[in-house]
C-alpha positions, 0 to 999 in steps of 0.5 A: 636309833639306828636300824639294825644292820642286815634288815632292810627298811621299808619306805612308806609313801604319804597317804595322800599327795600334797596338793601342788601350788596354783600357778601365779597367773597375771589375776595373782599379780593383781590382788597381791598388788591390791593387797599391798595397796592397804596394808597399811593401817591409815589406808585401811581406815580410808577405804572403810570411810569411802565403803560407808559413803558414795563420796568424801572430800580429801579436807575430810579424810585428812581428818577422819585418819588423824593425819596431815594433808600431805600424809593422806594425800600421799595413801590416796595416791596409793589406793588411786594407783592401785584402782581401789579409788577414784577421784573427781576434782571439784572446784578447790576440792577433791572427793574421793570415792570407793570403786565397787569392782576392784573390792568385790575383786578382794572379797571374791579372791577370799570367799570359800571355794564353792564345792559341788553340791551333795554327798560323796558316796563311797563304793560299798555304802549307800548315802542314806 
C-alpha cells in the first residue's frame, strides 16, 4: 500500500549495526583448504582411522574404507598434501599417520569464541 501523498516518511535506522565480515587473511586460506582436504566422505573415514591409532599401513586403510588401492591412495595424497597427514615408507609398506597440529588447527578455528569473563553491567543498575 502506497503512503499518502503529501506525508513524508520517516526512515528508521536498524537497532544495531550488522557485524562487518572478517578479512580473509593467509590463516582463512589455510583452513578453507584443510576443509577441502575432507570433504569427502572416504577421506573423513581415514583420518577417524588415523585419529584412533599412532600409525596404519595403507594395505589397511584400503580396507578399512572399503575402496581399491589406487582410490585410497589417490585420498592419502590429498590429506598428505594438505598436511593433515604424514607418511614413512617402510620396506614395501607405507604407514600413515595423523599430525596433531594441523587437526588441532581445525578443532581451534570451530571452537567458541572465548569472551571476557564476568557480567556486564548496565548504567543505572547494580550486577547483584
Amino acid at each position: 500500500m502506497a503512503a499518502p501523498r503529501g506525508l513524508p516518511l520517516t526512515v528508521l535506522s536498524a537497532c544495531c549495526q550488522p557485524p562487518s565480515a572478517p578479512r580473509v587473511d593467509e590463516s582463512a586460506q589455510t583452513l578453507a583448504a584443510l576443509f577441502r582436504a575432507l570433504a569427502d566422505p572416504a577421506r573423513v573415514t581415514i583420518m577417524a582411522m588415523l585419529l584412533n591409532a599412532d600409525e596404519v599401513c595403507a594395505c589397511d586403510i584400503s580396507e578399512g574404507i572399503g575402496k581399491s588401492a589406487a582410490t585410497a591412495s589417490h585420498h592419502l595424497k590429498i590429506l598428505k598434501d594438505s598436511g593433515l597427514v604424514a607418511s614413512e615408507k617402510r620396506g614395501t609398506w607405507v604407514y600413515y599417520r595423523a599430525v596433531p597440529e594441523r587437526v588441532a588447527a581445525i578443532a581451534d578455528a570451530l571452537a567458541p569464541a572465548q569472551s571476557t569473563p564476568g557480567p556486564k553491567s548496565r548504567k543505572g543498575r547494580s550486577t547483584s
